[in-house]
N, C-alpha and C positions, 0 to 999 in steps of 0.2 A: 899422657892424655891431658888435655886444656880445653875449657869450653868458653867462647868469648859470643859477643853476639856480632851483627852485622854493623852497629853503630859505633864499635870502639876496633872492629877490622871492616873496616870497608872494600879493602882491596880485595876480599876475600869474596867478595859476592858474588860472580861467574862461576867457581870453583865449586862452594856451594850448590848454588842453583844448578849444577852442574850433576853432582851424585846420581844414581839413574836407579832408576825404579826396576824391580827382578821382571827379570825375562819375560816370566806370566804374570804379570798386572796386567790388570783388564783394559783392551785397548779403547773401549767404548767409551768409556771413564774421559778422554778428553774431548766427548761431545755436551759436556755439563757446559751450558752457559754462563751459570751465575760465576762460575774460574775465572772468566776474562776479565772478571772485575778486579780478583786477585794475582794478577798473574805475579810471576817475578819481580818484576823492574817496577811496580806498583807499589808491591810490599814492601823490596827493598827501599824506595823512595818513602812513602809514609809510617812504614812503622821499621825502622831496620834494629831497632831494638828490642823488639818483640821477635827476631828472628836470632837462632842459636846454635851455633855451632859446635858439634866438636871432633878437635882434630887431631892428628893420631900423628906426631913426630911432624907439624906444622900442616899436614894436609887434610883438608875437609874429609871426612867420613860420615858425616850423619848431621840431620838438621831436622829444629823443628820450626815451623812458621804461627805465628800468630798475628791477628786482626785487633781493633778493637772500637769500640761503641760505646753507646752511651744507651743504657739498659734501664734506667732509669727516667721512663716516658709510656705510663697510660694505656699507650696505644702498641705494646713491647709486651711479648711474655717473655719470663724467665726464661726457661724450654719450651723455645717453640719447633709448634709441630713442623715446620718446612725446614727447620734446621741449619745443617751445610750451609744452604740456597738460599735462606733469610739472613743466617749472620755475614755472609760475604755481599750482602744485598747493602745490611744496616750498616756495617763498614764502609763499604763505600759512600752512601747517603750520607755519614756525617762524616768523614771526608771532605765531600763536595761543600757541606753547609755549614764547617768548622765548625761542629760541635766539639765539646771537651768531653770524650772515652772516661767511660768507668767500670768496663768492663774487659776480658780480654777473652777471646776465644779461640785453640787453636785449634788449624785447618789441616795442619800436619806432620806426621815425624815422620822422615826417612833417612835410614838407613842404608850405607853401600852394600848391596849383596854378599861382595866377598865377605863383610864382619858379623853376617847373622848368624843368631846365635851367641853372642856376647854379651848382653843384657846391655846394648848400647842404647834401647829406645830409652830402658827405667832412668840411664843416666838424663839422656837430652830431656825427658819430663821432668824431671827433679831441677833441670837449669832453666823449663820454661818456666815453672812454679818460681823460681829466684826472681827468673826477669820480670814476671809482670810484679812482684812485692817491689825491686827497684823502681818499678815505672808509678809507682804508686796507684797501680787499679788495684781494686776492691774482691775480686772475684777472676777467676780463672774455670772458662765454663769448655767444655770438648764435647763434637757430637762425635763419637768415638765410633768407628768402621771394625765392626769386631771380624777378622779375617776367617775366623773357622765357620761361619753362619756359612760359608761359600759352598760347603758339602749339604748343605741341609738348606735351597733356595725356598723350597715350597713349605718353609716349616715358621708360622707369622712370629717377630718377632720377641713379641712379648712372650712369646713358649719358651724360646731360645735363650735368652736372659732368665728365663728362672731355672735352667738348669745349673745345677753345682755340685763338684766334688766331694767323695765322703767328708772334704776338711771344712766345707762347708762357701769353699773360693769358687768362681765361677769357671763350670767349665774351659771357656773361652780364654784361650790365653792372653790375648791382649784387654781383656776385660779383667783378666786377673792379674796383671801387671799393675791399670790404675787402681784396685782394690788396695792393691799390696802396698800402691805409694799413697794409700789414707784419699781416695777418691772413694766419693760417693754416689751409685747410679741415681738420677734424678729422674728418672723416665726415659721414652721414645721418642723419637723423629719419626716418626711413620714415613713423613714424606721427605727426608733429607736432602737427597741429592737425586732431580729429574734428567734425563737424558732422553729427547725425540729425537728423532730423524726418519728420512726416509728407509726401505726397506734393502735398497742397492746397498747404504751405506754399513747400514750391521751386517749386512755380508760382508763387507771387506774389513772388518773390524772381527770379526766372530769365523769364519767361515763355514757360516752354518748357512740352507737354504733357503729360511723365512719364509717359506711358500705354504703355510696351514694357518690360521686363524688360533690367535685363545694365546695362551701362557707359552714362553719360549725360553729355557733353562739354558745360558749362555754363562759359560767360563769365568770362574771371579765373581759370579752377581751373588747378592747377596741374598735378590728377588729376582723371577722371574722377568724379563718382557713380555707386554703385554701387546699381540701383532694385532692388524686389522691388512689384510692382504686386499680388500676391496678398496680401502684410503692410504694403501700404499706405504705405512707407518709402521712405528713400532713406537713404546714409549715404555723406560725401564727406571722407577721409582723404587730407589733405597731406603730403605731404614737403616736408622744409626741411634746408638743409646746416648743418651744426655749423662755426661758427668761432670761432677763439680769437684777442685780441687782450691782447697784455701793457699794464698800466694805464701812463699816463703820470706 
C-alpha cells in the first residue's frame, strides 16, 4: 500500500476520479449545485495536492479530496451553518479572487467498494491530515456525512450526535472513526448540503411516487424531502457534523 497525492502522480488523476461510489449511494446527491464548483478536473487543477490517494499494488483504491480557503475574514464562521455548500462556495471565491487558503476542508473520502471494510477510509484521513501540514494550512476542518443517521432520517441531528457507546465513542461509525483519529465534533451544519428540483426528477432518481405533500423519506437521506406537489418541487436539506482535525 502507498499513499501519494495528485501533485506528485498526476497521471493518476482519471484512475482516481475514477473509483465508483456503492451501488446504493444516493442517486439524488448529484443534484447539489454548489458540486459543480468542485467537480474533478477543478480540484484536480487548483488544489491536486490536497487530493490523496491510495493505491494498492500501483492502482488507485481510495481517495480523499480537499478544498481550501481563507478562513480568516469577519464575514466567515468557523462552522458554518450551510456547510458542504459554503465551503465549496468559499473555495471557489478565492480561487477566482487569488486569495492565499488557510484553511483546508475536506469534501471527501472514497473508497472502492470491493475494499470496504479495511479501515482504508482511517488510513486516507491520516494522509489527508499529513497533506494539509505539508501545504502549510493551519487547520483541517470536515463537515462529515455520518452514514448510519440514514436509518433514522426523521430523528434532528443534534439527537443523533449525542448518541454513544457504553465506551463512550459515537454510535456512528464514521463519526467514531474521526474520534478515534483525535478529531474533534465542533457542531452541526444543519443546512449542509441542499438539493431542489422538480418533482419528475426525484422520481427518476428515488423511484418513489412524490405525489402527497409534507416530508418524504428517500434512500441514503440523511433528512427527509421536503415535497410541495402544488409548486411541483421537492427540496432535501442535509445535516453534516463539523469536525476539526489538527494537520500532521
Amino acid at each position: 500500500m502507498e499513499i501519494v497525492t495528485l501533485a506528485k502522480r498526476p497521471d493518476l488523476a482519471e484512475a482516481t476520479f475514477a473509483i465508483p461510489y456503492p451501488a446504493d449511494a444516493p442517486r439524488f446527491m448529484a443534484g447539489n449545485l454548489a458540486g459543480l464548483l468542485v467537480r474533478c478536473r477543478r480540484v484536480f487543477r487548483l488544489w491536486p495536492h490536497l487530493v490523496v490517494v491510495l493505491l494498492d499494488e500501483g492502482r488507485p483504491v481510495a481517495r480523499g479530496i480537499m478544498v481550501a480557503y481563507n478562513a480568516d475574514r469577519p464575514d466567515r464562521a468557523a462552522f458554518p451553518d450551510l456547510g458542504w455548500d459554503q465551503v465549496a462556495t468559499w473555495a471557489a471565491e478565492d480561487a477566482l479572487d487569488g486569495l492565499t487558503p488557510d484553511t483546508a476542508c475536506a469534501l471527501e473520502i472514497a473508497v472502492h467498494p470491493e475494499r470496504h471494510g479495511r479501515g482504508d477510509s482511517a488510513t486516507v484521513l491520516q494522509a489527508m491530515r499529513e497533506a494539509v501540514g505539508a501545504a502549510g494550512l493551519g487547520t483541517l476542518v470536515i463537515p462529515v456525512r455520518p452514514p448510519d443517521k440514514a436509518a433514522l432520517p426523521m430523528m434532528p441531528m443534534r439527537e443523533y450526535v449525542g448518541r454513544r457507546r457504553p465506551d463512550g465513542l459515537p454510535e456512528d461509525r464514521w463519526l467514531r472513526t474521526h474520534v478515534r483519529a483525535g478529531g474533534r465534533v465542533e457542531g452541526i451544519a444543519e443546512c449542509s448540503m441542499t438539493v431542489q428540483a422538480p418533482l419528475e426528477k426525484w422520481r427518476r432518481w428515488t423511484g418513489l411516487p412524490f405525489d402527497s405533500d409534507g416530508p418524504v423519506v428517500v434512500d441514503g437521506g440523511l433528512a427527509p424531502a421536503l415535497t410541495s406537489t402544488a409548486h411541483d418541487m421537492a427540496v432535501y436539506v442535509e445535516p453534516n457534523v463539523w469536525v476539526s482535525h489538527e494537520p500532521a
